[in-house]
C-alpha positions as CSV (number, residue, x, y, z in Angstrom):
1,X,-59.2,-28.3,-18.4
2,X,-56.8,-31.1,-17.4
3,X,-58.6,-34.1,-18.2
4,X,-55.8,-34.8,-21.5
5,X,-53.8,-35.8,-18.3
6,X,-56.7,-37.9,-16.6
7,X,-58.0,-35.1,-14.4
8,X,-61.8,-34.4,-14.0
9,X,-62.5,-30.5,-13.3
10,X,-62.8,-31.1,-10.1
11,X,-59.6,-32.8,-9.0
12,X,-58.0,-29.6,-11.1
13,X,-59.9,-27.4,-8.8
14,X,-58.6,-29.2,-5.9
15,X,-55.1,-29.4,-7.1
16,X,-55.2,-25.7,-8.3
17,X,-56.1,-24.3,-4.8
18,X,-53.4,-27.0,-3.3
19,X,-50.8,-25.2,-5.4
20,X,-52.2,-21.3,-4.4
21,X,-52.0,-22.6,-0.1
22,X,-49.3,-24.5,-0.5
23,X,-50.8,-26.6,2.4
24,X,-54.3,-27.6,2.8
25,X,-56.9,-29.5,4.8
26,X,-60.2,-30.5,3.3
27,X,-62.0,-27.9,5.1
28,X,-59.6,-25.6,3.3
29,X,-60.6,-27.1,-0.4
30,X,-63.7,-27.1,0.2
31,X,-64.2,-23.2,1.5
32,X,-61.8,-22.6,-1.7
33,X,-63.8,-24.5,-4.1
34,X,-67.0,-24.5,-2.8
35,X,-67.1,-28.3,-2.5
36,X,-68.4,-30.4,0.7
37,X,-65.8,-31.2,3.1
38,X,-66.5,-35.0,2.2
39,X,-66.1,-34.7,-1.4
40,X,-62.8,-32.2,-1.0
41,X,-61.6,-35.2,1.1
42,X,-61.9,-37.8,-1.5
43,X,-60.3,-35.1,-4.0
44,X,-57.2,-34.8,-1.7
45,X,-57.1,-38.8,-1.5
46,X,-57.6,-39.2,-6.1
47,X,-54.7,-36.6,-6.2
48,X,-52.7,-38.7,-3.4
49,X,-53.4,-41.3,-5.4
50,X,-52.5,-39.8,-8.8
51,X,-49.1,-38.7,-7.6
52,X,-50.4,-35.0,-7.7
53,X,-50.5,-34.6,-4.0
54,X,-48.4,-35.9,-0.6
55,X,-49.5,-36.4,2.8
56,X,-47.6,-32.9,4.8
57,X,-45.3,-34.5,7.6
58,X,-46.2,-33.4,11.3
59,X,-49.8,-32.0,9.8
60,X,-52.3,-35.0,10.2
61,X,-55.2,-33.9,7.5
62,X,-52.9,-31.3,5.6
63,X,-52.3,-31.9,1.8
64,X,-49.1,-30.4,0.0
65,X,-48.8,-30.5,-3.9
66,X,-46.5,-32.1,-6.2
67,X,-44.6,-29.3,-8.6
68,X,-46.6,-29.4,-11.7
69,X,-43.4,-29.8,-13.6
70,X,-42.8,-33.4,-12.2
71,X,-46.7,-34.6,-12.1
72,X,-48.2,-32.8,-15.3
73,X,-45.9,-32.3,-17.8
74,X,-44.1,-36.2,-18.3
75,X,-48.0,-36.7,-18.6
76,X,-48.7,-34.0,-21.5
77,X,-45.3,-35.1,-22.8
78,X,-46.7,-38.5,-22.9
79,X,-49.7,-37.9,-24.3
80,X,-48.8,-35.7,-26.7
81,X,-46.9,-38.7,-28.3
82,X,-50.0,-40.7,-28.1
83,X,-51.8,-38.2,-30.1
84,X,-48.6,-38.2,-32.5
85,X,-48.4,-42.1,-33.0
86,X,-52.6,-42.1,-33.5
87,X,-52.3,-39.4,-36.1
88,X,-49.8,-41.7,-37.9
89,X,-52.4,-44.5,-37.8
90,X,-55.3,-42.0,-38.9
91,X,-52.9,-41.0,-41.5
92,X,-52.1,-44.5,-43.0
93,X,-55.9,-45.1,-43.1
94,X,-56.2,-42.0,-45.4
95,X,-53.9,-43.0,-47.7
96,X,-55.9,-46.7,-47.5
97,X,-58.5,-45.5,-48.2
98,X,-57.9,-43.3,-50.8
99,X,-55.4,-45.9,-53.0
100,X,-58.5,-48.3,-52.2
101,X,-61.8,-45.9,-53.1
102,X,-61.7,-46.2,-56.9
103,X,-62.6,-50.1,-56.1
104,X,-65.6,-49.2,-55.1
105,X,-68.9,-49.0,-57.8
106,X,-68.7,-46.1,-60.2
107,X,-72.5,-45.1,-59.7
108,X,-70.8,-44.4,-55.6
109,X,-68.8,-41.6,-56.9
110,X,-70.1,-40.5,-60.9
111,X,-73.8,-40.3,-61.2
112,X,-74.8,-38.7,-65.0
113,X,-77.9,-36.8,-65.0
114,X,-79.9,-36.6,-68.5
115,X,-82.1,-34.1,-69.4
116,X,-83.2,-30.3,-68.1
117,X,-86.2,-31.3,-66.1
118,X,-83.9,-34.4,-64.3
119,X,-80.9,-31.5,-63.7
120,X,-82.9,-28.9,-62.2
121,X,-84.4,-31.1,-59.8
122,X,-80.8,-32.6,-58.8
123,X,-79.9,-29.2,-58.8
124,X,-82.9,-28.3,-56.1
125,X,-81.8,-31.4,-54.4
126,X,-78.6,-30.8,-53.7
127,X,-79.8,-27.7,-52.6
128,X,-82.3,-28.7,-50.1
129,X,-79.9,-31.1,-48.8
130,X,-76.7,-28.2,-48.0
131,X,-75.8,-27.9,-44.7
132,X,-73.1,-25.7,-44.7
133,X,-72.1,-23.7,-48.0
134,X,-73.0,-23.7,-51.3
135,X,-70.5,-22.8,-54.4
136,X,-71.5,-21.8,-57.4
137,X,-70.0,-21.2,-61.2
138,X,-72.5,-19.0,-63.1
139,X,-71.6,-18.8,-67.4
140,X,-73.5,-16.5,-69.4
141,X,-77.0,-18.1,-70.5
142,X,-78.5,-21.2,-68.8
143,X,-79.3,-25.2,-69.1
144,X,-81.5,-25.8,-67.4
145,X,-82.4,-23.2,-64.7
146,X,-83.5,-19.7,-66.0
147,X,-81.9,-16.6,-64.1
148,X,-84.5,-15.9,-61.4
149,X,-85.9,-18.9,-61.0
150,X,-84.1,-20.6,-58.7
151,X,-86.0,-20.5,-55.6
152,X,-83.9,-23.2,-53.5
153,X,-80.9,-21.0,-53.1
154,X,-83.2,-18.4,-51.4
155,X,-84.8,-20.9,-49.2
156,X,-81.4,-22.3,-48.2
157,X,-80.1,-18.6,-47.2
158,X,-83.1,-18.4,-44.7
159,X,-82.0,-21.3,-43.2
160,X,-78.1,-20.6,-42.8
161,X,-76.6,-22.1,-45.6
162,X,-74.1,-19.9,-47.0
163,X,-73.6,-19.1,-51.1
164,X,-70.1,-17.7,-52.7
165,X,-71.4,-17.6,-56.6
166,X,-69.2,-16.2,-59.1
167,X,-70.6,-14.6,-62.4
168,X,-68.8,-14.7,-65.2
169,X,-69.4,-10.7,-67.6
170,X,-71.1,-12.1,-70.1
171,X,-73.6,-13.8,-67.5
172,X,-75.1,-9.5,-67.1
173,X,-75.9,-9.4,-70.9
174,X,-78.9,-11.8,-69.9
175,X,-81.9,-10.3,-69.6
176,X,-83.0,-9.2,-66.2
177,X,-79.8,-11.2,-64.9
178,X,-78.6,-8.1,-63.2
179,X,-82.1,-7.9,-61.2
180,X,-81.8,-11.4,-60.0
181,X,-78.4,-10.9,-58.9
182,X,-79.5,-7.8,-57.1
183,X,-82.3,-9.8,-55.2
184,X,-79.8,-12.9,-54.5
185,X,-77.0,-10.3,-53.2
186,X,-79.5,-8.5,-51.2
187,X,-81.1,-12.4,-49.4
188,X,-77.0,-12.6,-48.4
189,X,-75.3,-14.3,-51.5
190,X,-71.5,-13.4,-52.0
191,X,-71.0,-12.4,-55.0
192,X,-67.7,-11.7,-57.3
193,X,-67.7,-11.4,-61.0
194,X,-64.6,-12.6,-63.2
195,X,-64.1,-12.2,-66.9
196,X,-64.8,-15.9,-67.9
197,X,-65.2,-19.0,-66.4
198,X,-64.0,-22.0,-67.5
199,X,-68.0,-24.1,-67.0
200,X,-71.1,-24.3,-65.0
201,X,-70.7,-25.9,-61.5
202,X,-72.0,-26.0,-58.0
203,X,-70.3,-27.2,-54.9
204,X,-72.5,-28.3,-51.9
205,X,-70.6,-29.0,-48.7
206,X,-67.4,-29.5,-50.4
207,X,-68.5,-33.0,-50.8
208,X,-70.6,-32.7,-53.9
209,X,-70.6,-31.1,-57.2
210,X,-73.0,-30.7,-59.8
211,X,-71.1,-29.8,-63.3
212,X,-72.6,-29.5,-66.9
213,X,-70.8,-31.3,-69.9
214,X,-72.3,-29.0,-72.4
215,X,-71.1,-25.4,-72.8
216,X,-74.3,-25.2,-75.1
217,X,-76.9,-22.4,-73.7
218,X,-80.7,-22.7,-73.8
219,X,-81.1,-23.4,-77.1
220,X,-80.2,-27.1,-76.8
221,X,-82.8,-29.9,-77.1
222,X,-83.7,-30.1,-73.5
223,X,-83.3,-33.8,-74.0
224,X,-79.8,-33.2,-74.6
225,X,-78.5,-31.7,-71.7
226,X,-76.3,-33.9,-69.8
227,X,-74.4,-33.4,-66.3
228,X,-72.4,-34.9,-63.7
229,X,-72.3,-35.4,-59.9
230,X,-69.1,-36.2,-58.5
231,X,-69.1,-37.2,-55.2
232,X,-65.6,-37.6,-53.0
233,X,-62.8,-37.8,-54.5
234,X,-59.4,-36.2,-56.1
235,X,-61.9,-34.9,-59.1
236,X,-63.7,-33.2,-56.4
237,X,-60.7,-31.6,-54.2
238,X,-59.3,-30.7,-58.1
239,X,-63.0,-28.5,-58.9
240,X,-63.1,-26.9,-55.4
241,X,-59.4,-25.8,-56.0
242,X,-60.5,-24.3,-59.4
243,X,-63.3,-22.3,-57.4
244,X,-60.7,-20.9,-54.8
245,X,-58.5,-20.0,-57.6
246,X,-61.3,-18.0,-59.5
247,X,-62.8,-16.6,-56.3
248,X,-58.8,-14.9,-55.3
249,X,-59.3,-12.9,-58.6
250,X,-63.1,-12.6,-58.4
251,X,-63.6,-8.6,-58.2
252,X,-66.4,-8.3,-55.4
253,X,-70.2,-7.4,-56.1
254,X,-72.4,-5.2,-53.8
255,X,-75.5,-3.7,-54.0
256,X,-76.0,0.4,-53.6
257,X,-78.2,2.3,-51.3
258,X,-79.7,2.9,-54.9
259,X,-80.2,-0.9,-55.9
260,X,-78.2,-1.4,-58.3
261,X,-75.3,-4.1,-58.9
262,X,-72.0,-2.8,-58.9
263,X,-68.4,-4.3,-58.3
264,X,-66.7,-2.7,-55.0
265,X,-65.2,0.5,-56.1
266,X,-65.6,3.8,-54.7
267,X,-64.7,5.3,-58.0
268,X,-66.8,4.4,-61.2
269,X,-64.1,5.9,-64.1
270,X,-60.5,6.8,-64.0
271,X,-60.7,10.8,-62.8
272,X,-59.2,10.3,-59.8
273,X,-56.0,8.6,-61.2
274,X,-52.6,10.8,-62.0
275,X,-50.2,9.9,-64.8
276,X,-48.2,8.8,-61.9
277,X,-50.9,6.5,-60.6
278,X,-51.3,4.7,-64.7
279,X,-47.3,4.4,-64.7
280,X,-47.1,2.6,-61.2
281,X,-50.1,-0.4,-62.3
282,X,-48.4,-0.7,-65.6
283,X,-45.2,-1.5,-63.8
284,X,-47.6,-3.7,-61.3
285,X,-49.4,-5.9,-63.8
286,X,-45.8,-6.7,-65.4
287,X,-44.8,-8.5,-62.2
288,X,-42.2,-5.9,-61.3
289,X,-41.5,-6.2,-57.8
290,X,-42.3,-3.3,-55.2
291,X,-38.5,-2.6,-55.1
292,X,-38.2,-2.7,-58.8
293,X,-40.8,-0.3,-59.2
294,X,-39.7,2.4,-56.4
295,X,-36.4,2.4,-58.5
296,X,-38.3,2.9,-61.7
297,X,-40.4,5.5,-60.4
298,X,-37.4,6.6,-57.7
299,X,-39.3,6.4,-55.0
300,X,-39.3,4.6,-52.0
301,X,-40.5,1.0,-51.8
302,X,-43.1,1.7,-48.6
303,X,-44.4,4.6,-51.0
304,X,-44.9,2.2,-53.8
305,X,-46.2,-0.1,-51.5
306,X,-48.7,3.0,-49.7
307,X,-49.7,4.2,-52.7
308,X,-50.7,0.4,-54.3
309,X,-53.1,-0.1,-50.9
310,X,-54.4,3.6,-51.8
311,X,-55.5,2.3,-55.2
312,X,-56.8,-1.1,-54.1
313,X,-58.6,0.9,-51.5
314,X,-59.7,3.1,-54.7
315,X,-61.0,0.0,-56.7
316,X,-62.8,-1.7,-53.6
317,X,-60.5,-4.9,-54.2
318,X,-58.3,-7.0,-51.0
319,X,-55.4,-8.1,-53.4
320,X,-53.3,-6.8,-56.1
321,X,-54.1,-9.5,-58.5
322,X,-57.8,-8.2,-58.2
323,X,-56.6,-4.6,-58.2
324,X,-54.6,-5.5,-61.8
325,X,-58.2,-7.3,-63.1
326,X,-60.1,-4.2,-62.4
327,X,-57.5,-1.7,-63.4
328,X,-57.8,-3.2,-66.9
329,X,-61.6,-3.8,-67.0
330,X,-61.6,-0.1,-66.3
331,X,-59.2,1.3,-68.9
332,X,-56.8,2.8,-65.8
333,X,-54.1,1.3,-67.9
C-alpha cells in the first residue's frame, strides 16, 4: 500500500494501528495485527527508524506516531517528482528513438508479400501469432482468402483473441458472404458495416498490419497479388487511426434469434417515423446545432436533444453520426 514511500505492508500495518491507539506497545501491535510480539517489536523499531514513530516519554515500551502529514506526504511529494523527472527521461528516449528508427533496415519495418498462396499464409500467421485483438478491413470480393474460409480467425476466438471487422455493403453481394458473417458474428466477432472502405487491411496487436496494394478482386493472376506488412511505426499508428475513424461511423451488426445478419435496429423501414421526426434528421445531418434546431422546430433544446436519443435508440446506433449514416441508408430522409 505504502511501499511508493519505502514501506513494506507490514510496517503500514504497524503504523496504521499506531495512528488508530495513539499509543502502543508491541504486545498491542501484535494482538492488532496479528503479528508475534518479536516481529511487532522490530516493526515499532523500522518505523523509529524511519521517522514514522517516537519513543512515548514516561512509557518504557510504548510507541506514539508521527502525523502522517509530516512523515508521508514530503515523501509522496518527493516521489512524485521522481516519477515526474523519470517520465521526462522516458519521454526523450521516445522521441530518440523514433527520430532514430527509420535508420534501421527496411526489411525491420516493410516486408512485401508476393503472391495469393504467400498472403494467405502471412495472413494465418499473423493470425496464430495475435495475442490480444485482431482488426480487420473487409472490401467487397477477395485476394486471396475466399469468404468462409478463413479458419484462423475462428481458432483465435476460442483462444481469447478479440476481432472488430468492418464490412464494407458491397462485401454482402458475395455469395454466401452473409452466412459467413453470420457464423463469425455468432464464434464472437464484432461486426459493423460502413458504406465503403477505403482497402483491405488487418491489424494484429496494434503492432502489425497486413494491407493489400491491389484493389483488384479475385480475378487477378494469383501471381500478381502483392501486399504489405508494416510493422511499428508512424505508418502503422496512421492505419489504426483510419480503423477508429471508420469503426465511430460503423453501424453495428448482430445476429437474430432467427439467424440472420442484420444491423442494430429495432425497426426495419421508416413506419414508425412522423413528418416531425424526417424534419428534425434533416436539420441533424446539416450540422445544425441542438439549439438551432429547437428554434427551427420551436421546441426546446432538451426535446430536440430527447427526441434525437429516441431515434438513435430507434436505429440501434450509440452516436449521431451513426444515427445520420443509417437514417440515409434507410430512406428516413
Amino acid at each position: 500500500m505504502l511501499e511508493p514511500v519505502g514501506l513494506t505492508d507490514a510496517e503500514t500495518d504497524a503504523y496504521r494501528a499506531l495512528v488508530v491507539t495513539v499509543t502502543a506497545s508491541a504486545n498491542d501491535v501484535s494482538t492488532a495485527t496479528g503479528l508475534d510480539a518479536g516481529t511487532a517489536q522490530r516493526l515499532l523499531a523500522a518505523l523509529e527508524e524511519k521517522g514514522l514513530a517516537r519513543p512515548v516519554e514516561g512509557a518504557p515500551g510504548r510507541f506514539a506516531a508521527n502525523p502522517p502529514d509530516v512523515t508521508l506526504l514530503p515523501r509522496l511529494e518527493r516521489h512524485a517528482l521522481d516519477l515526474f523527472k523519470a517520465r521526462a527521461v522516458v519521454v526523450e528516449l521516445m522521441e530518440s528513438y523514433q527520430r532514430h528508427a527509420w535508420t534501421r533496415d527496411a526489411g525491420q519495418v516493410i516486408e512485401i508479400v508476393t503472391g495469393a498462396e504467400a498472403l494467405r499464409q502471412r495472413l494465418r500467421q499473423v493470425q496464430a501469432g495475435a495475442r490480444h485483438e485482431l482488426l480487420w478491413f473487409c472490401k467487397a470480393q477477395y485476394l486471396a482468402m475466399p469468404s468462409g474460409t478463413n479458419q484462423a480467425e475462428f481458432d483465435a476466438l476460442a483462444a481469447g483473441v478479440g476481432y472488430r471487422v468492418l464490412y464494407e455493403q458491397a462485401f454482402f453481394d458475395d455469395a454466401g458472404a452473409v452466412d459467413n458473417v453470420v457464423r463469425a458474428v455468432r464464434a464472437g466477432e464484432v461486426a459493423r458495416a460502413v458504406p465503403a472502405l477505403p482497402l483491405r487491411m488487418a491489424v494484429a496487436d496494434r503492432c502489425l498490419a497486413v494491407c493489400p496494394l491491389a484493389p483488384a478482386g479475385p480475378a487477378s493472376d494469383p501471381r500478381e497479388v502483392t501486399a504489405v506488412v508494416i510493422r511499428g511505426s508512424s505508418l502503422l499508428v496512421a492505419l489504426v487511426a483510419l480503423f477508429e475513424r471508420y469503426w465511430e461511423i460503423g453501424v453495428p451488426l448482430h445476429v437474430t434469434p432467427e439467424g440472420r445478419l442484420g444491423g442494430s435496429a429495432a425497426a426495419s423501414d421508416s413506419a414508425a417515423l412522423t413528418a416531425d421526426d424526417r424534419h428534425l434528421l434533416s436539420l441533424m445531418v446539416t450540422g445544425l446545432t441542438d439549439e438551432a434546431i429547437a428554434g427551427q422546430l420551436r421546441i426546446s433544446r432538451r426535446t430536440v436533444q430527447r427526441r434525437i436519443q429516441g431515434l438513435m435508440s430507434l436505429a440501434g446506433v450509440a452516436t449521431r453520426m451513426q444515427l445520420g449514416w443509417h437514417a440515409a441508408r434507410r430512406n428516413w430522409i
